[in-house]
N, C-alpha and C positions, 0 to 999 in steps of 0.2 A: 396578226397573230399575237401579238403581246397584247390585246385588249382581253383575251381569249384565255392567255398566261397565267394572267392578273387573275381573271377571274376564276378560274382555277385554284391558284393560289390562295385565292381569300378562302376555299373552303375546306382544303386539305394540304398535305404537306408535300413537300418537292417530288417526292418520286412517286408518289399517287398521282398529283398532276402533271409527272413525265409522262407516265402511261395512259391516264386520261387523253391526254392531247395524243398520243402515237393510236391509240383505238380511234379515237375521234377522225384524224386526217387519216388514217389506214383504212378504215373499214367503214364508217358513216356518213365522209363525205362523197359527192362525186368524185369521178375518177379525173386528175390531172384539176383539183378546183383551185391549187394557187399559181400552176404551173403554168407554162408557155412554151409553146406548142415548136416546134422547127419553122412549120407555116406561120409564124410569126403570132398569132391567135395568144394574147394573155388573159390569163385566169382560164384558160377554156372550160372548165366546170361549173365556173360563177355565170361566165356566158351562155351554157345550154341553163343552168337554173334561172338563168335572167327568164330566159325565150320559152321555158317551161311556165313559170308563175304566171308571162302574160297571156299566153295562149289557155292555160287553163282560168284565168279569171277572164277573156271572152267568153271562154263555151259554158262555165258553169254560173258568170252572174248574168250572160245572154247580153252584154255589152254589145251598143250600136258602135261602128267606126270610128268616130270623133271619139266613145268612151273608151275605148282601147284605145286609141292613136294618147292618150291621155295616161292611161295607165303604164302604157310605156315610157312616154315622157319620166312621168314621176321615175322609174325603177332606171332609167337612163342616168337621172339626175340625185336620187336618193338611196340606187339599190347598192352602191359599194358599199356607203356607208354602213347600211340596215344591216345584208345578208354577209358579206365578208368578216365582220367581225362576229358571224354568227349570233347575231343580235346582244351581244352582250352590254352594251352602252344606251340601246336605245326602249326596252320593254323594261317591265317591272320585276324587281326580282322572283314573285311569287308564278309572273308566267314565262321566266325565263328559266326557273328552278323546274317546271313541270314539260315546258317543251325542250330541255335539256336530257331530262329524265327520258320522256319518249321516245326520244334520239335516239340514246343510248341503250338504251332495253330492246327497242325493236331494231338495231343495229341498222338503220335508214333512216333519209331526211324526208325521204317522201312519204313515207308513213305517219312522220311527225305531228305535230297538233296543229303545224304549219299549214298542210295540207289539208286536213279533215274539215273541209268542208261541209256545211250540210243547209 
């Protein structure tokens, strides 16, 4: 979350990016994405977006098993980092200013620029 803060912060003032971030975790993200579950299950949000990403990059880049069993690996090993800080360390400001923008306008992550595949 303080990657998140930060970033925020660099581009408007504290109570802009109070409410930023309280729209953002309220309304944009998954439901329960930093929390932990009673069932013990943490992140459970980050978890169905893990299980979502790779399930939709088999069906829609048509991945043989070895390339999925791959893709997951990666999001196993690279996805806290990438998707939890909601990419804010890892893309370019210019595609994190526009897939930030899409977030937030169409108030969903799965509409995002994230997803729009084609």
């Amino acid at each position: 979350m303080n990657f998140i803060v930060a970033f925020l912060l660099s581009l408007m003032d504290e109570e802009a990016a109070f409410w930023v971030l309280v729209h953002v975790v309220g309304n944009v993200l998954p439901l329960n994405y930093y929390a932990s579950l009673k069932q013990g299950i943490p992140l459970m949000g980050y978890q169905q977006e893990k299980f979502i990403i790779s399930h939709l990059a088999k069906e829609i880049l048509q991945l043989t098993d070895i390339q999925h069993n791959k893709v997951e690996t990666f999001l196993e090993i690279n996805g806290p980092a990438l998707l939890i800080p909601l990419l804010v360390n890892y893309v370019s400001y210019e595609i994190l200013f526009e897939t930030w923008k899409e977030m937030i306008t169409t108030n969903s992550v799965k509409n995002s620029l994230l997803f729009n595949v084609k």
